[in-house]
Residue frames as a rotation matrix with the C-alpha (Angstrom) as fourth column:
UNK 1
-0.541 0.252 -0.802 101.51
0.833 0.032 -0.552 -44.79
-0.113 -0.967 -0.227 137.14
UNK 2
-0.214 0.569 0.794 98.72
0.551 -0.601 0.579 -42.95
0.807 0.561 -0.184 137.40
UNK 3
-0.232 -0.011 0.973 97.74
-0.372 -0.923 -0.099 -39.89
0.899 -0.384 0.209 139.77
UNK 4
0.501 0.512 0.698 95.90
-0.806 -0.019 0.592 -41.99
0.317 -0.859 0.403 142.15
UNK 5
0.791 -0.534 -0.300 98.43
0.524 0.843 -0.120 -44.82
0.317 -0.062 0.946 142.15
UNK 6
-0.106 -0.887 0.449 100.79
0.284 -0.460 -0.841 -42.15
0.953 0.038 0.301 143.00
UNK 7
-0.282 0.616 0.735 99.02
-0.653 -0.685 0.324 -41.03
0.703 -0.389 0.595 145.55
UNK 8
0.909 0.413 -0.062 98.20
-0.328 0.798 0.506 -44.32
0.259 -0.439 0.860 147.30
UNK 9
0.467 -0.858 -0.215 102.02
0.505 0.459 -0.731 -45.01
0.726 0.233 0.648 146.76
UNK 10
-0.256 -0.677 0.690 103.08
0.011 -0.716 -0.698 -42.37
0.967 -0.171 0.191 149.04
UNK 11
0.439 0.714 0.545 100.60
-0.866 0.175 0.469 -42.72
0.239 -0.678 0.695 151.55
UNK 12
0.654 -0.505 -0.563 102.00
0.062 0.777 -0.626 -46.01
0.754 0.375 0.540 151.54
UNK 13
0.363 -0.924 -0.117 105.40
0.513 0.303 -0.803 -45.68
0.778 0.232 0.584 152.02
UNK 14
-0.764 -0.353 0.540 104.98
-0.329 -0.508 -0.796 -42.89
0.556 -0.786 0.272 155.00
UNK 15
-0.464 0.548 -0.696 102.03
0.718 0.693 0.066 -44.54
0.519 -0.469 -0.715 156.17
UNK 16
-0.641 0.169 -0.749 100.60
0.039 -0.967 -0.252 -41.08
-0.767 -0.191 0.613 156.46
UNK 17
-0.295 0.597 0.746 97.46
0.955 0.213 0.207 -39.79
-0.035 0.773 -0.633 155.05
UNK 18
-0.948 -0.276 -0.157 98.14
0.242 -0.948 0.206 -36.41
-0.206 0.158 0.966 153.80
UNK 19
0.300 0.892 -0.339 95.24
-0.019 -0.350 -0.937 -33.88
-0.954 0.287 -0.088 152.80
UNK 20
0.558 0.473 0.682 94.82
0.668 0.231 -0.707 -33.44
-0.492 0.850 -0.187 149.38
UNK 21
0.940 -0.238 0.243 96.65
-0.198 -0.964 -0.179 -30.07
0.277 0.120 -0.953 149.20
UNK 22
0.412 -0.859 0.305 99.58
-0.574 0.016 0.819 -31.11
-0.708 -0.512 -0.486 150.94
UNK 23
0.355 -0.347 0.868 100.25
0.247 0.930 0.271 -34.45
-0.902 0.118 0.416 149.09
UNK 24
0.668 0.199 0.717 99.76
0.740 -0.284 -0.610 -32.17
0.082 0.938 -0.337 145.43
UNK 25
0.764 -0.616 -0.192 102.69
-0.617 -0.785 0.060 -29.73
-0.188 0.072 -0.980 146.75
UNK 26
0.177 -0.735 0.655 105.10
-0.332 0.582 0.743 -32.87
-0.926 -0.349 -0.141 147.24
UNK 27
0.157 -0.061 0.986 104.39
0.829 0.551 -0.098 -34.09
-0.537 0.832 0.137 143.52
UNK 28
0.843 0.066 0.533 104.48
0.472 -0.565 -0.677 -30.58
0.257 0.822 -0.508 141.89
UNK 29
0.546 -0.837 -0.039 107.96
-0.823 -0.545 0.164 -29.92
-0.159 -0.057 -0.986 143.71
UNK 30
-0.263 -0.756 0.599 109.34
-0.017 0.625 0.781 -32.83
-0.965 0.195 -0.177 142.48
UNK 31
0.535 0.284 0.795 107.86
0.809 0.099 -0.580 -32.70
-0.244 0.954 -0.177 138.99
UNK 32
0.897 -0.388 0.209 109.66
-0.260 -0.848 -0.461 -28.92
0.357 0.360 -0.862 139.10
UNK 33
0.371 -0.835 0.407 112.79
-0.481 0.202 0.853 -30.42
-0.794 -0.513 -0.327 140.44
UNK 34
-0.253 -0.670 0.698 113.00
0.261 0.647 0.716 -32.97
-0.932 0.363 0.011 137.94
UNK 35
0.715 0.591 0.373 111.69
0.605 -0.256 -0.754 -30.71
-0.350 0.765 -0.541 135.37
UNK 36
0.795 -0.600 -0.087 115.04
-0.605 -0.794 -0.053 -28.47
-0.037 0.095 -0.995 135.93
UNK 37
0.318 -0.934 0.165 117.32
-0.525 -0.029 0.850 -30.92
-0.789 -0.357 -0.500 136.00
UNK 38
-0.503 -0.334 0.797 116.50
0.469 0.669 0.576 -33.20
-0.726 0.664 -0.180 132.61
UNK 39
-0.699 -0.022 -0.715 115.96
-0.541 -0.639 0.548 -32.51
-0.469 0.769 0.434 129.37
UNK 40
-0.545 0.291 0.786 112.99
0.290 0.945 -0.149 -34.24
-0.787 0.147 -0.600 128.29
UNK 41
-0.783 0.137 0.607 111.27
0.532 -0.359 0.767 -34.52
0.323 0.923 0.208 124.51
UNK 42
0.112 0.983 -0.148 107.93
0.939 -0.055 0.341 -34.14
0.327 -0.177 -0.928 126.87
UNK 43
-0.197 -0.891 -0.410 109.58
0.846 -0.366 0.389 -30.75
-0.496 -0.270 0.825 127.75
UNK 44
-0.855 -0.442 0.272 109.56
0.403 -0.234 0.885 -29.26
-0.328 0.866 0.378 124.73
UNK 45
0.126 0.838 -0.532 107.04
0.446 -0.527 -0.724 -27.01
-0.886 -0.146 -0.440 123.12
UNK 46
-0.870 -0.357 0.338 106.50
0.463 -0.359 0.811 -25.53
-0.169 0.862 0.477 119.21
UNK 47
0.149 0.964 0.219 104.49
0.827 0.000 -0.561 -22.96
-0.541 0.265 -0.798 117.94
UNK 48
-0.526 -0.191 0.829 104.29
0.841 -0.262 0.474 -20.92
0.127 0.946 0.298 115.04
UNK 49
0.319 0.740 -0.592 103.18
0.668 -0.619 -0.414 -17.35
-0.673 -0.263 -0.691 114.89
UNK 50
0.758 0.652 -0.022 104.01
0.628 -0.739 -0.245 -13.71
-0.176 0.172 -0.969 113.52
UNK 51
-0.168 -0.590 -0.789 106.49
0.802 -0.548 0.239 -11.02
-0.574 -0.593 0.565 113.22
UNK 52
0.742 0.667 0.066 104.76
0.565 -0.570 -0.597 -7.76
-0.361 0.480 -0.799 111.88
UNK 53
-0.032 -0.646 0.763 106.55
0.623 -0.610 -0.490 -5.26
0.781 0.460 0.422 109.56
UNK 54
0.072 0.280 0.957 107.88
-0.351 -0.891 0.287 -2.15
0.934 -0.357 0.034 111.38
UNK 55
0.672 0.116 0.731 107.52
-0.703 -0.212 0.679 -3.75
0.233 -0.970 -0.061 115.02
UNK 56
0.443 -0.881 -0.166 110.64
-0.615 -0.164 -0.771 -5.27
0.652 0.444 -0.615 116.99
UNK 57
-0.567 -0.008 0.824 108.97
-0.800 0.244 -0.548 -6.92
-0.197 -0.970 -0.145 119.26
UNK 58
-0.270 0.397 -0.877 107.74
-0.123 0.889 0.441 -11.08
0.955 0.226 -0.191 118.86
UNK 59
0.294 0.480 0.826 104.96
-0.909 -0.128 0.397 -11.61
0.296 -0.868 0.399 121.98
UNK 60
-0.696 -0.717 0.037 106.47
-0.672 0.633 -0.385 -14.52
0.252 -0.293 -0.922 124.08
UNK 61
0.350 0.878 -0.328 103.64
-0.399 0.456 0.795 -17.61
0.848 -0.147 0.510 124.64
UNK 62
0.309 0.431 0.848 102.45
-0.911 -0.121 0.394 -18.21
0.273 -0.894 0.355 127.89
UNK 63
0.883 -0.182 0.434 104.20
-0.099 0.829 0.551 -20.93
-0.460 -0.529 0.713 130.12
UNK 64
0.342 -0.938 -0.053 108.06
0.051 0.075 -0.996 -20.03
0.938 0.338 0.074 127.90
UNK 65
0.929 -0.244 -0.276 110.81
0.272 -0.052 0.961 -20.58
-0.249 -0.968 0.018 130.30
UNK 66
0.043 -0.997 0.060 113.67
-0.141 0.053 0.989 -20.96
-0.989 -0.050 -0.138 127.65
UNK 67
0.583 0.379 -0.719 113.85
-0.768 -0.031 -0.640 -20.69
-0.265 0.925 0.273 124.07
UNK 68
0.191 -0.669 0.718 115.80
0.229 0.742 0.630 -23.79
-0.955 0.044 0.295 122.18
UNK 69
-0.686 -0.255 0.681 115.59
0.724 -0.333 0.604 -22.12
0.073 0.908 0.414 118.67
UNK 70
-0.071 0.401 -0.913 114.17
0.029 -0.914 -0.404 -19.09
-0.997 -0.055 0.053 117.17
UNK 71
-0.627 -0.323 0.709 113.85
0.751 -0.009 0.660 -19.40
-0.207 0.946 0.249 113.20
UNK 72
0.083 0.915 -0.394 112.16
-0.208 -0.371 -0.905 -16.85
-0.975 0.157 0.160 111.07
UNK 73
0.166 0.312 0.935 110.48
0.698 0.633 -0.336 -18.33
-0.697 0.708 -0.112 107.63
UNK 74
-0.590 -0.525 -0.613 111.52
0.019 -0.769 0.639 -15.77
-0.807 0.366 0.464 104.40
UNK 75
0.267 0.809 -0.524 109.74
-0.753 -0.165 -0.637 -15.14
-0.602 0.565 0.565 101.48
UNK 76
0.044 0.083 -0.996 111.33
-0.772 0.635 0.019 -18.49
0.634 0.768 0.092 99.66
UNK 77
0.799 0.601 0.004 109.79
-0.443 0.584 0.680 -20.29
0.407 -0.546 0.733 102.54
UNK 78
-0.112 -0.953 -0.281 113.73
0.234 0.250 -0.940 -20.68
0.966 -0.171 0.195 103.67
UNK 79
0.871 0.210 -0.443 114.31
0.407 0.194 0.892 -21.34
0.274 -0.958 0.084 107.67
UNK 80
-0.251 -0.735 0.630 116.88
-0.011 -0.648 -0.761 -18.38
0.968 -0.198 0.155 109.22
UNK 81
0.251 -0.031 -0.967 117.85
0.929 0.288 0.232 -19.50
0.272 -0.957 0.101 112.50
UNK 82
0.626 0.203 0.753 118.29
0.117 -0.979 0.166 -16.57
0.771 -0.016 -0.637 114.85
UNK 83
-0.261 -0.907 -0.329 121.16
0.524 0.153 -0.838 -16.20
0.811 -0.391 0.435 116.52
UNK 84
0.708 0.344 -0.617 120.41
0.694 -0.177 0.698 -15.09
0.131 -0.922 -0.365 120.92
UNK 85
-0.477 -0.871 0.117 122.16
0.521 -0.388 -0.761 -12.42
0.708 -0.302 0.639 122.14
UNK 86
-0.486 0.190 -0.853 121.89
0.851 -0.121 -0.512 -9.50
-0.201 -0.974 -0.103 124.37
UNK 87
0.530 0.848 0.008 119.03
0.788 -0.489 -0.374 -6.92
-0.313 0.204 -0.928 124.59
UNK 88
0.676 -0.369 -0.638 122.26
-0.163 -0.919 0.358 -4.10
-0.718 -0.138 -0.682 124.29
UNK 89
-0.290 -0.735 0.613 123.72
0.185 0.586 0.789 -6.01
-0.939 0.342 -0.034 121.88
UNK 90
-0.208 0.539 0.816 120.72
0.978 0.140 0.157 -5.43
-0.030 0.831 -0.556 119.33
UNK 91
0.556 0.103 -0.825 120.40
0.239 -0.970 0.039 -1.51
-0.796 -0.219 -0.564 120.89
UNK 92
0.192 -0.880 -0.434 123.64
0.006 -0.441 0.897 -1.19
-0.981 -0.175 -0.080 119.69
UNK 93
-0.530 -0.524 0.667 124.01
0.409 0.530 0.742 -2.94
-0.742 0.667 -0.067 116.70
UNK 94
-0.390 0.879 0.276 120.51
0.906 0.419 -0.055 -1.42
-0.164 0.228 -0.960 115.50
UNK 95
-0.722 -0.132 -0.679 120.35
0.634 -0.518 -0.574 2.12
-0.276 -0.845 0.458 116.57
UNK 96
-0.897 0.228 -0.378 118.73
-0.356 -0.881 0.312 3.69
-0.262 0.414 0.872 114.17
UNK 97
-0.373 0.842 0.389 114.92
0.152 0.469 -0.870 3.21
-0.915 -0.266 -0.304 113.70
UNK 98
-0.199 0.271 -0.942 114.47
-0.899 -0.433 0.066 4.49
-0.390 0.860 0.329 109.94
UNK 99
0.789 0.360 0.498 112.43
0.065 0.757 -0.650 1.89
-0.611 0.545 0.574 107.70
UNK 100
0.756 -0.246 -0.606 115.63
-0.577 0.185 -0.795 1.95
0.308 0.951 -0.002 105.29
UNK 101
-0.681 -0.727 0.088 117.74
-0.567 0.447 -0.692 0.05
0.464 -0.521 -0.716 108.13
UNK 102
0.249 0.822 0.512 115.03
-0.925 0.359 -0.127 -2.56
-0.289 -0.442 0.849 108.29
UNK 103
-0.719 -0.414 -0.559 115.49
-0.682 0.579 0.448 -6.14
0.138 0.702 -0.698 107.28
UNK 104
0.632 0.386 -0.672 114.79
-0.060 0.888 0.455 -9.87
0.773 -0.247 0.585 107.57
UNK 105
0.465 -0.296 0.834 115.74
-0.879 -0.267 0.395 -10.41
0.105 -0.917 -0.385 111.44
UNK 106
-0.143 -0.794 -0.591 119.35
-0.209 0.608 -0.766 -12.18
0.967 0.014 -0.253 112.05
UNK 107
-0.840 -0.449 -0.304 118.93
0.150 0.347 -0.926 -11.80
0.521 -0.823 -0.224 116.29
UNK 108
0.519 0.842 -0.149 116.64
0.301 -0.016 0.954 -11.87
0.800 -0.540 -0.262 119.10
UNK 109
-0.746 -0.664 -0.051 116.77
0.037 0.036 -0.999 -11.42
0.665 -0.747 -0.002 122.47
UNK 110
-0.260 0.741 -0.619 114.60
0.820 0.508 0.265 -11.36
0.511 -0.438 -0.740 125.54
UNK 111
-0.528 -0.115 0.842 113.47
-0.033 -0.987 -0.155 -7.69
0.849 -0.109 0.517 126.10
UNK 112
-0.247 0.451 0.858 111.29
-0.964 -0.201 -0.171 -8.55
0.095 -0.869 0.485 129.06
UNK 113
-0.909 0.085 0.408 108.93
0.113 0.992 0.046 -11.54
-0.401 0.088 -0.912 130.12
UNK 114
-0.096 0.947 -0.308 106.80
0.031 -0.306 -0.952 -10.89
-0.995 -0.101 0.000 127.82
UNK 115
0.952 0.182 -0.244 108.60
-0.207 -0.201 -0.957 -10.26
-0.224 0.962 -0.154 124.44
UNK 116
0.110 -0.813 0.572 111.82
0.958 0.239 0.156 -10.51
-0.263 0.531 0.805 122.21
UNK 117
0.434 -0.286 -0.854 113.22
-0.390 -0.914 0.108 -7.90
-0.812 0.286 -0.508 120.68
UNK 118
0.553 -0.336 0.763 114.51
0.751 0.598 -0.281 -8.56
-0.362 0.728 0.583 116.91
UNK 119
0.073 -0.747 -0.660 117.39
-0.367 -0.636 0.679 -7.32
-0.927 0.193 -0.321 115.31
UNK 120
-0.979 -0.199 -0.053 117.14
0.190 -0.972 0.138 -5.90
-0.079 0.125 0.989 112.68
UNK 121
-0.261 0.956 0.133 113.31
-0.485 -0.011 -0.874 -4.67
-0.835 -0.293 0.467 112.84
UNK 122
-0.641 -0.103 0.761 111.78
0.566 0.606 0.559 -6.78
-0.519 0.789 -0.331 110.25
UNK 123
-0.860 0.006 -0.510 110.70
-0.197 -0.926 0.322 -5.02
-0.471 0.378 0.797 106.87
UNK 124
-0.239 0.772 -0.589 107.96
-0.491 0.427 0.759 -7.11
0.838 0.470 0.277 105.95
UNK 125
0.552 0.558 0.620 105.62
-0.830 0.438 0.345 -9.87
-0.079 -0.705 0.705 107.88
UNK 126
-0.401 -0.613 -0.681 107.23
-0.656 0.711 -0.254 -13.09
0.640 0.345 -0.687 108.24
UNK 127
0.886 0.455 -0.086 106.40
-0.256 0.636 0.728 -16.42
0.386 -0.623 0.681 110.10
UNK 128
-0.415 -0.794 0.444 108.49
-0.819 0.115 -0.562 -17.51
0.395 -0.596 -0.699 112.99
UNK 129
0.548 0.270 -0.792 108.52
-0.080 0.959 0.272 -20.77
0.833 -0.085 0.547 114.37
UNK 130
-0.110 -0.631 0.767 109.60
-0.941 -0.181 -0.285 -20.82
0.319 -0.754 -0.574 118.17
UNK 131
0.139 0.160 -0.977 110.84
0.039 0.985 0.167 -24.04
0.990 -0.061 0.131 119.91
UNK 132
0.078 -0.217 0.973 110.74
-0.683 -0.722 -0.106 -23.66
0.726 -0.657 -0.205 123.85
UNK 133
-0.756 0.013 -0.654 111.26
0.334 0.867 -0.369 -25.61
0.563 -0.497 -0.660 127.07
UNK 134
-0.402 0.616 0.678 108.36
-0.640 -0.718 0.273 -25.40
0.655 -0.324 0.683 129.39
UNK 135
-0.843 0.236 0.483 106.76
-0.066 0.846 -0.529 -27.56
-0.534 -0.478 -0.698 132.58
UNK 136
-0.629 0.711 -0.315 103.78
-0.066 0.355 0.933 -29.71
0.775 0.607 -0.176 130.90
UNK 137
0.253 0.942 0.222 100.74
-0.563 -0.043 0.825 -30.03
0.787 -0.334 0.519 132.94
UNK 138
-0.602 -0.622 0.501 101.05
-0.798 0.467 -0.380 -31.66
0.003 -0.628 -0.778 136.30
UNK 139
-0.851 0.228 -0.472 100.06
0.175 0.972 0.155 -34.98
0.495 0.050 -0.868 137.11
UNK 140
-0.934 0.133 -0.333 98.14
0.310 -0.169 -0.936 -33.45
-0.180 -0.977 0.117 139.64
UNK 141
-0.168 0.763 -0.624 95.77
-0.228 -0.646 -0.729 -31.70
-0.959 0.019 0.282 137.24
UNK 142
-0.762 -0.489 -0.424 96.07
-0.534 0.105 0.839 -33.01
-0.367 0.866 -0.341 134.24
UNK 143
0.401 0.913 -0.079 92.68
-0.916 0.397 -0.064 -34.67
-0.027 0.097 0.995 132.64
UNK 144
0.588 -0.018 -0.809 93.11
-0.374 0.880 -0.292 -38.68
0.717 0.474 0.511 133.30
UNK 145
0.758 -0.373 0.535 95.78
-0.526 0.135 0.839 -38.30
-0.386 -0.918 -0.094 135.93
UNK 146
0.420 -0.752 0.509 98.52
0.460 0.659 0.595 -39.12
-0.782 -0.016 0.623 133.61
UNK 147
0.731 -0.498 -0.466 101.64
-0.590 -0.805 -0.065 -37.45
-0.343 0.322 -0.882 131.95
UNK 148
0.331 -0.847 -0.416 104.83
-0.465 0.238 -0.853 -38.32
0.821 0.476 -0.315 130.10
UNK 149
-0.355 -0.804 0.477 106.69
-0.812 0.011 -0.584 -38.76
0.464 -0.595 -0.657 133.34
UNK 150
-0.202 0.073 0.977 104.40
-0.804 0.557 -0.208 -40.86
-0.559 -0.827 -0.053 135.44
UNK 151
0.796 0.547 0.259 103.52
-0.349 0.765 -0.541 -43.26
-0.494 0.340 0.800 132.25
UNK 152
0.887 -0.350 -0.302 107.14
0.065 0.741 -0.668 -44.18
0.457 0.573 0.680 131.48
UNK 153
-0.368 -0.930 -0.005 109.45
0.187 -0.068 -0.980 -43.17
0.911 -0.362 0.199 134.17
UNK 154
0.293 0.686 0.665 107.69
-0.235 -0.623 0.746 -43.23
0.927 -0.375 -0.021 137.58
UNK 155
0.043 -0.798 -0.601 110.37
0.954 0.212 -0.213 -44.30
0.297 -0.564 0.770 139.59
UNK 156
-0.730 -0.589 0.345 111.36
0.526 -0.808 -0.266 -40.77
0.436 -0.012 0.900 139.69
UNK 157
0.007 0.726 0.688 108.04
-0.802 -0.406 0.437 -38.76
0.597 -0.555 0.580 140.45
UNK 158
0.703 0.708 -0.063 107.57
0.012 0.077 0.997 -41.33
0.711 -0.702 0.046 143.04
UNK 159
0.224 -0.527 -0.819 110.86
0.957 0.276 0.084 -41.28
0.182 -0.803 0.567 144.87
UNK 160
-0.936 -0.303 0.179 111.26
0.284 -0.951 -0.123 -37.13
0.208 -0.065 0.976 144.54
UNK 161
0.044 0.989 0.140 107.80
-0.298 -0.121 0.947 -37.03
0.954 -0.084 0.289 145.79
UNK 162
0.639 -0.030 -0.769 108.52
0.683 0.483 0.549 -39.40
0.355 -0.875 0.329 148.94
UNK 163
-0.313 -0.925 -0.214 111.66
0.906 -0.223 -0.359 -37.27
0.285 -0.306 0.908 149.31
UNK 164
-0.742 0.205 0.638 109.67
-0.355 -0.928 -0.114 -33.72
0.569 -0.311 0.762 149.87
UNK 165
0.549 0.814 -0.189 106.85
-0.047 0.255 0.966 -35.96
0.834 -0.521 0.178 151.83
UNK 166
0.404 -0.366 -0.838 109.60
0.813 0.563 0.147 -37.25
0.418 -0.741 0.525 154.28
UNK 167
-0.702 -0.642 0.308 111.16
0.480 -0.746 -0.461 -34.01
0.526 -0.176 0.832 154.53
UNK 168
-0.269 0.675 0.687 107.98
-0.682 -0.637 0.359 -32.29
0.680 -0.371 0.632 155.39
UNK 169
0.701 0.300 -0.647 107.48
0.215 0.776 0.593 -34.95
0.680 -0.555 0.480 158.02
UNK 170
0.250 -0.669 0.700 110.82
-0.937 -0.350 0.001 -34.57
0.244 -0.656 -0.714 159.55
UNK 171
0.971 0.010 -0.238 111.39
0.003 0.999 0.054 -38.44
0.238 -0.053 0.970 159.36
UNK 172
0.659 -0.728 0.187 114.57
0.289 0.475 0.831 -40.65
-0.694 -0.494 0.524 160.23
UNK 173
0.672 0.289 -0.682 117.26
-0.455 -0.565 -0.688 -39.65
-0.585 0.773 -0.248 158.22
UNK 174
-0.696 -0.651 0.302 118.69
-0.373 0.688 0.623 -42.86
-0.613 0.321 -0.722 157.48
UNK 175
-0.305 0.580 0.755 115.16
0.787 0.600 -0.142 -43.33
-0.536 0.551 -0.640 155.51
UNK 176
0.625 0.074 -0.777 115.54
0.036 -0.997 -0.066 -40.01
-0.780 0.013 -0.626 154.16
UNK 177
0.141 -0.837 -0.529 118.83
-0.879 -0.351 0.322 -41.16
-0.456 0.420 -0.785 152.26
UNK 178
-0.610 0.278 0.742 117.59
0.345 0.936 -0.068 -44.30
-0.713 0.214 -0.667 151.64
UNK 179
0.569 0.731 0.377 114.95
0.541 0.013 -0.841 -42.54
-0.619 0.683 -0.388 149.72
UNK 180
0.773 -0.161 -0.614 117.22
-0.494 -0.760 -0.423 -40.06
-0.398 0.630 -0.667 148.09
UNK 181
-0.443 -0.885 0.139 119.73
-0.512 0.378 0.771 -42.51
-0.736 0.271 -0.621 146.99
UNK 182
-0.387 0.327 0.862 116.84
0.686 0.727 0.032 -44.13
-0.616 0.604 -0.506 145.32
UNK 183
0.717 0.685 -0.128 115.93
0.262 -0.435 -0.861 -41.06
-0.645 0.584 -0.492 143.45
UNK 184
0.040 -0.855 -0.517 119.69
-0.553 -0.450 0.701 -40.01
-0.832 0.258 -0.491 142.34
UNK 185
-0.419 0.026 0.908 119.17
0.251 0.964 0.088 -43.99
-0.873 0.265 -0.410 140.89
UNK 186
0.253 0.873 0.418 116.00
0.790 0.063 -0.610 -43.35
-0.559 0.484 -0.673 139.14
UNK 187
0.703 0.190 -0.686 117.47
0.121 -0.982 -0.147 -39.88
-0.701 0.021 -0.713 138.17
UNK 188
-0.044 -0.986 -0.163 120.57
-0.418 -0.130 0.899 -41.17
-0.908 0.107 -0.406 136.52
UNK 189
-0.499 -0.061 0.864 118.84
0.464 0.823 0.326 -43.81
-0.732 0.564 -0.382 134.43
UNK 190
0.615 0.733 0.291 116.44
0.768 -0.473 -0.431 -41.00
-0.178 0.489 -0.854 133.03
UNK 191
0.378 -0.327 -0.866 119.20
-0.468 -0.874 0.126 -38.56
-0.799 0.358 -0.483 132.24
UNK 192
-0.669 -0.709 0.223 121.23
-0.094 0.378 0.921 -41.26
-0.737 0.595 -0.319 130.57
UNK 193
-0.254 0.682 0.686 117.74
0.887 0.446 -0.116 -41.44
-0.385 0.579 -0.719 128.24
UNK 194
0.717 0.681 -0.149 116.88
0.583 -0.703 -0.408 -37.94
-0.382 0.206 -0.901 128.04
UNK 195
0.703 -0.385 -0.598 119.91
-0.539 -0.837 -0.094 -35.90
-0.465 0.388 -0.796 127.89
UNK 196
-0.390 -0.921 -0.007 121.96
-0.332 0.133 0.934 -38.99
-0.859 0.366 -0.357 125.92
UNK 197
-0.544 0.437 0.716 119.80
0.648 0.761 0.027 -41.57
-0.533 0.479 -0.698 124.13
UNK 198
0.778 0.626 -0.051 116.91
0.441 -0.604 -0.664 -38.73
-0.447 0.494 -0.746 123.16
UNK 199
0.738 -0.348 -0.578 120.43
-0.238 -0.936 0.259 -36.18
-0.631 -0.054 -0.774 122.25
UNK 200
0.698 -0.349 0.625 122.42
0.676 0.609 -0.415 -37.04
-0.235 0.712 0.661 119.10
UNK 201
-0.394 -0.499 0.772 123.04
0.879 -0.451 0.157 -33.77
0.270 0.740 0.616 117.69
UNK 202
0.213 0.579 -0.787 122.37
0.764 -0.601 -0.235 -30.37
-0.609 -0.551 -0.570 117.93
UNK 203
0.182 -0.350 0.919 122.96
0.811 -0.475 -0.341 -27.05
0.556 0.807 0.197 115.33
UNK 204
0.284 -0.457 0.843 123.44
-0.720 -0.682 -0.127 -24.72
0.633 -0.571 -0.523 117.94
UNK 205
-0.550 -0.499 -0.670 126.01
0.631 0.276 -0.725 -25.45
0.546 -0.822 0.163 121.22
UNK 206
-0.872 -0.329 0.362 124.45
-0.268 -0.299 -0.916 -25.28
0.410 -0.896 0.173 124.52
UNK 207
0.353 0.928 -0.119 122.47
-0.752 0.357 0.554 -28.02
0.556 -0.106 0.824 124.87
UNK 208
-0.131 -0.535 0.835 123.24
-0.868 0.469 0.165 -30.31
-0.480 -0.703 -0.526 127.60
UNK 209
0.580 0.282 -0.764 124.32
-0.615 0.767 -0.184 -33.72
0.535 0.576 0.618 126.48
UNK 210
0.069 -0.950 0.303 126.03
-0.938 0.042 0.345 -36.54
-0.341 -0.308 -0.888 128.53
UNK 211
-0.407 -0.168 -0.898 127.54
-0.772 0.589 0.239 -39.70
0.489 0.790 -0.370 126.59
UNK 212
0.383 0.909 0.167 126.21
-0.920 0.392 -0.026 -43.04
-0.089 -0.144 0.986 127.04
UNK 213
-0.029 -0.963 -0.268 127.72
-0.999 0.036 -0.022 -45.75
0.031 0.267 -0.963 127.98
């Protein structure tokens, strides 16, 4: 389903012909609804960058919400997961700023929304390789009018869409729960895919996984 099939779909179903503005709030709060509540691969985000001798700080990339790994690359091209912790955790552990209590950096942390913080400062340059969760483009704007979500699961964007249309309406609310019962549906069959079927395994704990039956 594409943008304007989405669009036409809603209309539709409330038999209401929203502006243009309105109809694009209903689909980007359900696209952030169901962006917080599954784990999807479409989700996901990698990108490779920097960490400079001497500075303790790794610039976060625009549109991070949540890191899923943190590795930094050594000089025998060897992947050294970083372990999360707290920003007082690396104060603490770290205190001293002298270049002879430098290293290759075991921790991170989120010093603002803007940067990390690495523990221990690193003593050389090194590549890092960050994996994050982030919302992907909406349907709404996207070039083509079509995304991960609406081109293999559009049950969902279209019944958490109806559900903030009907709400902003003030409708019946026996078709209100009629519509959320069909999104819980649509919502259940796409976790059992994302957070089981897509989720095998993980090297760090605290990723959300639920079994499959």
């Amino acid at each position: 389903m594409n943008y304007t099939q989405l669009v036409a779909q809603i209309q539709d179903y409330t038999e209401n012909q929203f502006t243009t503005t309105v109809i694009n709030t209903f689909i980007t709060q359900a696209e952030q609804r169901i962006y917080n509540t599954v784990q999807l691969p479409a989700l996901r985000k990698n990108v490779t960058g920097t960490c400079t001798s001497g500075n303790k700080y790794l610039a976060i990339p625009a549109g991070w919400l949540a890191t899923f790994s943190l590795a930094v690359i050594n000089a025998d091209n060897e992947y050294l997961y970083l372990l999360n912790k707290d920003v007082n955790f690396i104060r603490q552990s770290f205190p001293d700023t002298d270049t002879d209590f430098y290293g290759v950096p075991q921790y991170y942390a989120v010093f603002d929304n803007s940067a990390f913080i690495l523990g221990p400062t690193p003593d050389a340059n090194y590549n890092v390789e960050l994996h994050y969760f982030y919302y992907p483009e909406s349907i709404t704007t996207v070039a083509g009018g079509q995304t991960w979500l609406g081109n293999n699961f559009d049950s969902v964007l279209l019944y958490g869409s109806l559900l903030e249309a009907y709400t902003y309406m003030k409708g019946e609310k026996d078709v209100l729960d009629n519509y959320r019962n069909r999104y819980d549906e649509a919502m259940l069959l796409l976790k059992q895919l994302a957070d089981g079927k897509d989720r095998q395994d993980a090297y760090r704990s605290g990723q959300v996984r639920y079994p499959v039956k």
